[in-house]
BABA-387053 format. One record per residue (C-alpha): x negated, y, z; residue in three letters; residue number from 1. Coordinates in nm, 2 decimals. Layout:
N
+--------+--------+--------+-----+-----+
:   east :  north :     up :  aa :   i :
+--------+--------+--------+-----+-----+
:      X :      Y :      Z : Ala : NUM :
...
+--------+--------+--------+-----+-----+
//
This chain:
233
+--------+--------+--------+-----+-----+
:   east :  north :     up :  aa :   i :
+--------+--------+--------+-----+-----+
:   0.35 :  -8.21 :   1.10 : Unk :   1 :
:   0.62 :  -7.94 :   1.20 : Unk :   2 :
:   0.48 :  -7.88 :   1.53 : Unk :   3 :
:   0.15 :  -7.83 :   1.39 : Unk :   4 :
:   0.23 :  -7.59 :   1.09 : Unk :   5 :
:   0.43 :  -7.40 :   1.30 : Unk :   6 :
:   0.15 :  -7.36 :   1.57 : Unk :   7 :
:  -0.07 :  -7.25 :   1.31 : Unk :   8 :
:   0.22 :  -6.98 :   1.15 : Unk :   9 :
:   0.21 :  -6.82 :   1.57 : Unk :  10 :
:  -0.15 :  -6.81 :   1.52 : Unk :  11 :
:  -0.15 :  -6.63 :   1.20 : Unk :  12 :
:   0.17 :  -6.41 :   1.36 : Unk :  13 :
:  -0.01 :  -6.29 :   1.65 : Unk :  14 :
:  -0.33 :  -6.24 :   1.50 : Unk :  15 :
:  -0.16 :  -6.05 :   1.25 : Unk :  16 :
:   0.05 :  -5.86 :   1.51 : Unk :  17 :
:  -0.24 :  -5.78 :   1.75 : Unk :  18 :
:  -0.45 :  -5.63 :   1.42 : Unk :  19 :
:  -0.20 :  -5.44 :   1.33 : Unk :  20 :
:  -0.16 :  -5.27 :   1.66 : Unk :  21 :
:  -0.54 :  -5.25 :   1.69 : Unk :  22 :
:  -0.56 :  -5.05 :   1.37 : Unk :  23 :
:  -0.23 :  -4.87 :   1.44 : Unk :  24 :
:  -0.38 :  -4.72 :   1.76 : Unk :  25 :
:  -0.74 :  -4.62 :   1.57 : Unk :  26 :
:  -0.50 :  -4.42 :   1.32 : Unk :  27 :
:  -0.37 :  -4.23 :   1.60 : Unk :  28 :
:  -0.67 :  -4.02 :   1.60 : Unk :  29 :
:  -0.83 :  -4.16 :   1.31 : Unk :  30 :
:  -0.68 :  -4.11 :   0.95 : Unk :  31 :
:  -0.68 :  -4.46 :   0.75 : Unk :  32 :
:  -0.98 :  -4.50 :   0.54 : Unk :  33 :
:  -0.79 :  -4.62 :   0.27 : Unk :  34 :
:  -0.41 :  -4.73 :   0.14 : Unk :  35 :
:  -0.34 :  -5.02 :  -0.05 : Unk :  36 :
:  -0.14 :  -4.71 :  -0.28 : Unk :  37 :
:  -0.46 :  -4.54 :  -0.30 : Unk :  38 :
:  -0.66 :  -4.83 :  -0.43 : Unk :  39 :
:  -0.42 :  -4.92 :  -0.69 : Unk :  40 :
:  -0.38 :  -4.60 :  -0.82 : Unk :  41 :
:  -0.84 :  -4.57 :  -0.88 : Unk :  42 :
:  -0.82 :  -4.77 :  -1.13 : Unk :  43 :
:  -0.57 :  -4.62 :  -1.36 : Unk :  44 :
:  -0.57 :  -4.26 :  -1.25 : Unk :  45 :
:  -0.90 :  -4.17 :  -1.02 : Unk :  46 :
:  -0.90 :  -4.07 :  -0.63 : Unk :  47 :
:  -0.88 :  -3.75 :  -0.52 : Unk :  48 :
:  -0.81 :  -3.65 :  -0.16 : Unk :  49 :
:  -0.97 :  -3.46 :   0.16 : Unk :  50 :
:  -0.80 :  -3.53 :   0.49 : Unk :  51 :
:  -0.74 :  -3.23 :   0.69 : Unk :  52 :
:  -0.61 :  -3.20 :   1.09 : Unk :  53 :
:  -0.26 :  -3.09 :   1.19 : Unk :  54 :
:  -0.42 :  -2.68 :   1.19 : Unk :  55 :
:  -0.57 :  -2.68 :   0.86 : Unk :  56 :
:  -0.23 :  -2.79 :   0.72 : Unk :  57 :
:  -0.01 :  -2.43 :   0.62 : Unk :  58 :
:   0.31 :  -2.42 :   0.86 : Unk :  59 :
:   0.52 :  -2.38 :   0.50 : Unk :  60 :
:   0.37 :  -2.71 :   0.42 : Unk :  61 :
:   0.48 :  -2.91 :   0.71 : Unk :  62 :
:   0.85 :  -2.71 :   0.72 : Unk :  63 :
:   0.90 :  -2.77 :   0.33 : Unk :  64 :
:   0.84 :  -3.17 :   0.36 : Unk :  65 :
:   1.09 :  -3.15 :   0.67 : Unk :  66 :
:   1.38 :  -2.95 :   0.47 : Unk :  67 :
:   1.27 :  -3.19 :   0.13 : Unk :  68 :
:   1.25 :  -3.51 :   0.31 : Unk :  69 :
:   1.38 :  -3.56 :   0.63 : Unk :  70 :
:   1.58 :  -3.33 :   0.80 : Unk :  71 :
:   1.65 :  -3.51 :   1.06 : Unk :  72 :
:   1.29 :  -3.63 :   1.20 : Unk :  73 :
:   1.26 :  -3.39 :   1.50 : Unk :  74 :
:   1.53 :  -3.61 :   1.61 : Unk :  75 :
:   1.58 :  -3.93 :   1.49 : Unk :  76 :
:   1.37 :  -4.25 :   1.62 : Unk :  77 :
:   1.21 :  -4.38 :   1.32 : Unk :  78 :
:   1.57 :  -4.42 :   1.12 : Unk :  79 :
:   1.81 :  -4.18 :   1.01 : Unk :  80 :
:   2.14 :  -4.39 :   1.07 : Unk :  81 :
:   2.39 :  -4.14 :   0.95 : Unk :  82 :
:   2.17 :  -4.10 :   0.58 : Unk :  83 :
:   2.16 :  -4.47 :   0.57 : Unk :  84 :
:   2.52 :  -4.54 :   0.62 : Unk :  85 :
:   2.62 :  -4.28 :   0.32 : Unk :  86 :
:   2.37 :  -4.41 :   0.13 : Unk :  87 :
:   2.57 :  -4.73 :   0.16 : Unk :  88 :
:   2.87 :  -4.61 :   0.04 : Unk :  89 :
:   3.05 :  -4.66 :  -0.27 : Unk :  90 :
:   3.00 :  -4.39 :  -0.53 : Unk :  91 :
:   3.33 :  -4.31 :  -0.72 : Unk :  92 :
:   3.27 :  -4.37 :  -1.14 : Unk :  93 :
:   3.14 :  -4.11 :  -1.33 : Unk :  94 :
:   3.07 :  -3.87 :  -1.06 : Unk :  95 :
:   2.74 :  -3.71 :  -1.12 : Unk :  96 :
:   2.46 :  -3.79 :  -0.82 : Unk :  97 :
:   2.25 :  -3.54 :  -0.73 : Unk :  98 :
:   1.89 :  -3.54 :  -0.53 : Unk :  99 :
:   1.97 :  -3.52 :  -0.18 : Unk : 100 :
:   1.78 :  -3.26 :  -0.01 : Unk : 101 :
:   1.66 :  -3.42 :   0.31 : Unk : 102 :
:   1.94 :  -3.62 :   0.27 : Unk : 103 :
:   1.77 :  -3.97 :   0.20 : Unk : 104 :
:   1.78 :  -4.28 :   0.34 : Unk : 105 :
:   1.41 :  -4.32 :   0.40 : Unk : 106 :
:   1.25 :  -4.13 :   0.65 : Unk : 107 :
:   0.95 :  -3.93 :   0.64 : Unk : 108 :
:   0.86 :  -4.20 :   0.94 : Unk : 109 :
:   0.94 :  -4.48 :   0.73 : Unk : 110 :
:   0.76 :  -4.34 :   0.42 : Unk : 111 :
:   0.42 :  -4.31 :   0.63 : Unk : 112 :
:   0.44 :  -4.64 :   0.72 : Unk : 113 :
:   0.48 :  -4.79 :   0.37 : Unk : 114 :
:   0.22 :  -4.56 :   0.28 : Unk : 115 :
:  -0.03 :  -4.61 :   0.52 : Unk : 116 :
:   0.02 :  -4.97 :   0.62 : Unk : 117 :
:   0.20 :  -5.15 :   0.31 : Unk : 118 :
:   0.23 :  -5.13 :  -0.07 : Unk : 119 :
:   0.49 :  -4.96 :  -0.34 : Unk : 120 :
:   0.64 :  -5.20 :  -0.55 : Unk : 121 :
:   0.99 :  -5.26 :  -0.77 : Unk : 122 :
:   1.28 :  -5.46 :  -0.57 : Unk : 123 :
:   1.19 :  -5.79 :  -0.53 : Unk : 124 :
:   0.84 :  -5.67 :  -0.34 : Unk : 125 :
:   1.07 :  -5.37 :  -0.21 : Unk : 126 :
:   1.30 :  -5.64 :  -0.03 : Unk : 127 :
:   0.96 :  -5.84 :   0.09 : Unk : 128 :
:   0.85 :  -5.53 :   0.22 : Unk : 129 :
:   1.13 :  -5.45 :   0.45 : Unk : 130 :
:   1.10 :  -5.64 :   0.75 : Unk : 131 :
:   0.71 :  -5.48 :   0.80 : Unk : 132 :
:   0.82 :  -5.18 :   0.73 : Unk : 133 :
:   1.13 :  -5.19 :   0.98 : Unk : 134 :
:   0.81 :  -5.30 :   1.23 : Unk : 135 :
:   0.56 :  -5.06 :   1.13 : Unk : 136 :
:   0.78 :  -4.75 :   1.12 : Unk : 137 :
:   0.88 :  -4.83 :   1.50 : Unk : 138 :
:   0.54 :  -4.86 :   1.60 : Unk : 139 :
:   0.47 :  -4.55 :   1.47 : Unk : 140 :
:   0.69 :  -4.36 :   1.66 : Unk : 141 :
:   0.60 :  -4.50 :   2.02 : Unk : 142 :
:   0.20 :  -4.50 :   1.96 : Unk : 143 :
:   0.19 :  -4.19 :   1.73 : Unk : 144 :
:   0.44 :  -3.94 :   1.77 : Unk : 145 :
:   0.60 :  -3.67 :   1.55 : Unk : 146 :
:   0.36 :  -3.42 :   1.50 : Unk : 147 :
:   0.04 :  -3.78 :   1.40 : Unk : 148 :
:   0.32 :  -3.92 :   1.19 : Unk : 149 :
:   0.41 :  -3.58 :   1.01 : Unk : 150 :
:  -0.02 :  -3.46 :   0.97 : Unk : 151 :
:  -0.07 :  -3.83 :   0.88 : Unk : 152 :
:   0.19 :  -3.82 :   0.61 : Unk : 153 :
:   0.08 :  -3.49 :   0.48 : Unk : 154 :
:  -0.26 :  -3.65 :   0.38 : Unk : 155 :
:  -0.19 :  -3.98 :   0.24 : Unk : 156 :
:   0.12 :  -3.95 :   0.04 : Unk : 157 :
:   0.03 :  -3.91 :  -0.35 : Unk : 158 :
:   0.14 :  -3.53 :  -0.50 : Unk : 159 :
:   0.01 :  -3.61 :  -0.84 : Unk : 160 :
:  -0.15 :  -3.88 :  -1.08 : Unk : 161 :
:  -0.45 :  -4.03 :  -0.81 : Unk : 162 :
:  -0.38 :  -3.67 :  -0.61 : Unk : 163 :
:  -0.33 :  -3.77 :  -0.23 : Unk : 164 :
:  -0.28 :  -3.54 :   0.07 : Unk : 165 :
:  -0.17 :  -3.20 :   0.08 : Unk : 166 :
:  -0.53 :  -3.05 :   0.05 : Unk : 167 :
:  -0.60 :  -3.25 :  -0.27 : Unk : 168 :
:  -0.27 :  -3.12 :  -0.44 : Unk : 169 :
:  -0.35 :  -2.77 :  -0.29 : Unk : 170 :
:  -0.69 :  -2.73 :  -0.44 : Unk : 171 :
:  -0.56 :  -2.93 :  -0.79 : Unk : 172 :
:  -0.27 :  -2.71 :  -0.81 : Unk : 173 :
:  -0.36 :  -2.38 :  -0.69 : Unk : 174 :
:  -0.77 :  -2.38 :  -0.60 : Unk : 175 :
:  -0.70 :  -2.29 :  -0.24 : Unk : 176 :
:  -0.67 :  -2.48 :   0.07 : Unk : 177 :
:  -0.39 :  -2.61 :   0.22 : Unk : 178 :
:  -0.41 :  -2.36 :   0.49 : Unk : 179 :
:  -0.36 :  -2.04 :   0.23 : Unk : 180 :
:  -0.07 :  -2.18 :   0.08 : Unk : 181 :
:   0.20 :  -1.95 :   0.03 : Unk : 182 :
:   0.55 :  -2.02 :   0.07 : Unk : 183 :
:   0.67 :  -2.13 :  -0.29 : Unk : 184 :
:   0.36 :  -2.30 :  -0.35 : Unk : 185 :
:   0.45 :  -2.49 :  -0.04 : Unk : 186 :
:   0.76 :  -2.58 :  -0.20 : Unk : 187 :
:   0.64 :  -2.68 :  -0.54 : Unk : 188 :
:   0.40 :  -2.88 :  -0.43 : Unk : 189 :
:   0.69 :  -3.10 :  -0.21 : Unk : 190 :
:   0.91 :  -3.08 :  -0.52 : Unk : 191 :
:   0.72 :  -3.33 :  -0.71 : Unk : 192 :
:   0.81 :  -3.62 :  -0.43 : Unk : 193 :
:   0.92 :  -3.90 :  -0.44 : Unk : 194 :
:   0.76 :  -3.93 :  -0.82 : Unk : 195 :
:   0.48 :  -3.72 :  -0.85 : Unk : 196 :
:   0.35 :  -3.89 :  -1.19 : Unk : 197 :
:   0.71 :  -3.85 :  -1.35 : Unk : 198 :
:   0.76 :  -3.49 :  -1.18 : Unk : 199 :
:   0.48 :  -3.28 :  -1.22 : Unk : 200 :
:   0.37 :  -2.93 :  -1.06 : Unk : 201 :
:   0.15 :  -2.84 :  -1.36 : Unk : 202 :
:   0.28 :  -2.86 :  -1.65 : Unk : 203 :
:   0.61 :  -2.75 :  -1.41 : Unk : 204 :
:   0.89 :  -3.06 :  -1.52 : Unk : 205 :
:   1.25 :  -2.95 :  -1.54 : Unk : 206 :
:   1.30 :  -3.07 :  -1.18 : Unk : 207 :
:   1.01 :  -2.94 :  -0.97 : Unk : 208 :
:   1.15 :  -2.65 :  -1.17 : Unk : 209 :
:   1.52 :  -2.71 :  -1.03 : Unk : 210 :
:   1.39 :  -2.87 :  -0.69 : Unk : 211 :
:   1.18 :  -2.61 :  -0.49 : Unk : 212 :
:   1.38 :  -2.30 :  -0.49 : Unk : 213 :
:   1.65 :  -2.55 :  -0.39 : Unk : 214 :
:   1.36 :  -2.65 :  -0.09 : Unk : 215 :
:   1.31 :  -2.26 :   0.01 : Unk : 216 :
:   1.66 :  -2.22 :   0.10 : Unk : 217 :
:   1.64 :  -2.53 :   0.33 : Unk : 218 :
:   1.37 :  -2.41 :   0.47 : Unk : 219 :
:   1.53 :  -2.07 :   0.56 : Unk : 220 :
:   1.82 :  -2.27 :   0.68 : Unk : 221 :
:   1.61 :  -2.49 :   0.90 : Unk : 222 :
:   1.40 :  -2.23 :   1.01 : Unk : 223 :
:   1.61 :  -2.17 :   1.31 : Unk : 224 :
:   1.63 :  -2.48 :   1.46 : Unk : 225 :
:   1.44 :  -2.54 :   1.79 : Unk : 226 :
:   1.34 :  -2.91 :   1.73 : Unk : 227 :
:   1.19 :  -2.82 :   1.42 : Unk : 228 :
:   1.02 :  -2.46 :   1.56 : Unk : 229 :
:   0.89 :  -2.68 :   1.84 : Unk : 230 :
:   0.73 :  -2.97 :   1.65 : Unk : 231 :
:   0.60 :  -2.68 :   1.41 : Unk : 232 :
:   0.48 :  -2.43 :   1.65 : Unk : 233 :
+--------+--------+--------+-----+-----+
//
């Protein structure tokens, strides 16, 4: 009885795993037709998004979800260790915590794969979720790259109510593409993340309004470095 439910469990396993890497390798030049995040969100709040490629996506864009996010991703492998660690830490009673600025635990790697490949969800289906997402967020970075995973997460991560992708938020926001987007709208736009139906762009909520100037200054700080101006150039 054991030998035969676990050959059935490898079967399900490596069907599973040789699907996934299947579809995994279509996304590479293919964005995903749909998200599980994307369904659920039609029926309360509508679908609006329009993929775009890596060009048609403004260079303040892709440099403001960097500086915002994930500082580190021109150089990490999937995992920022160092953000993970502190995030593990203690905090000291009373002490005041404030939104990191690509400072984070989660990777801009590891948010395209929950986005793309699994579900949102509150802790119990957070803590199911982990073990694909350690998976998916490593495959990722060997079959995509930086630049897929960045242009990938750019058009499927929600910036509003049913708003997905950087284009949809653009011409919702400020009716213009994503390509004409200036600096601060850039910056706005990021701000709402990670809660875009609790932080809104318009009406402007107290910490979009708190949030992207803080993001500019990043992004002049950042500017700079060579990782960043080599995965951006």
């Amino acid at each position: 009885m054991i030998k035969k439910i676990w050959k059935k469990t490898k079967r399900i396993l490596l069907v599973l795993f040789f699907t996934s890497l299947v579809y995994t390798i279509v996304c590479r030049w293919l964005m995903p037709p749909i998200t599980i995040t994307q369904i659920a969100n039609t029926f309360g709040y509508g679908l609006k998004r329009d993929y775009v490629s890596w060009n048609q996506i403004n260079y303040s864009v892709k440099l403001a979800a960097i500086a915002s996010e994930d500082q580190a991703f021109p150089d990490h492998s999937g995992f920022d260790w160092d953000a993970i660690e502190k995030s593990l830490k203690p905090k000291k009673k009373g002490k005041k915590t404030k939104i990191p600025l690509g400072g984070g635990a989660s990777t801009i790697t590891q948010q395209t794969a929950k986005n793309v490949f699994l579900w949102q969800g509150g802790f119990i289906t957070k803590f199911i979720r982990k073990v694909p997402e350690l998976y998916f967020t490593k495959l990722i970075e060997w079959v995509w790259g930086k630049e897929r995973i960045l242009e990938v997460y750019l058009n499927v991560i929600e910036m509003g109510p049913g708003i997905f992708g950087i284009q949809a938020a653009a011409k919702h926001y400020f009716k213009k593409d994503a390509a004409k987007l200036t600096r601060a709208e850039a910056a706005m736009i990021i701000s709402c993340l990670p809660n875009p139906k609790k932080f809104t762009v318009k009406p402007m909520s107290r910490r979009v309004a708190w949030r992207y100037p803080q993001i500019l200054k990043q992004m002049n700080n950042l500017e700079g470095d060579e990782d960043i101006k080599t995965l951006l150039r």
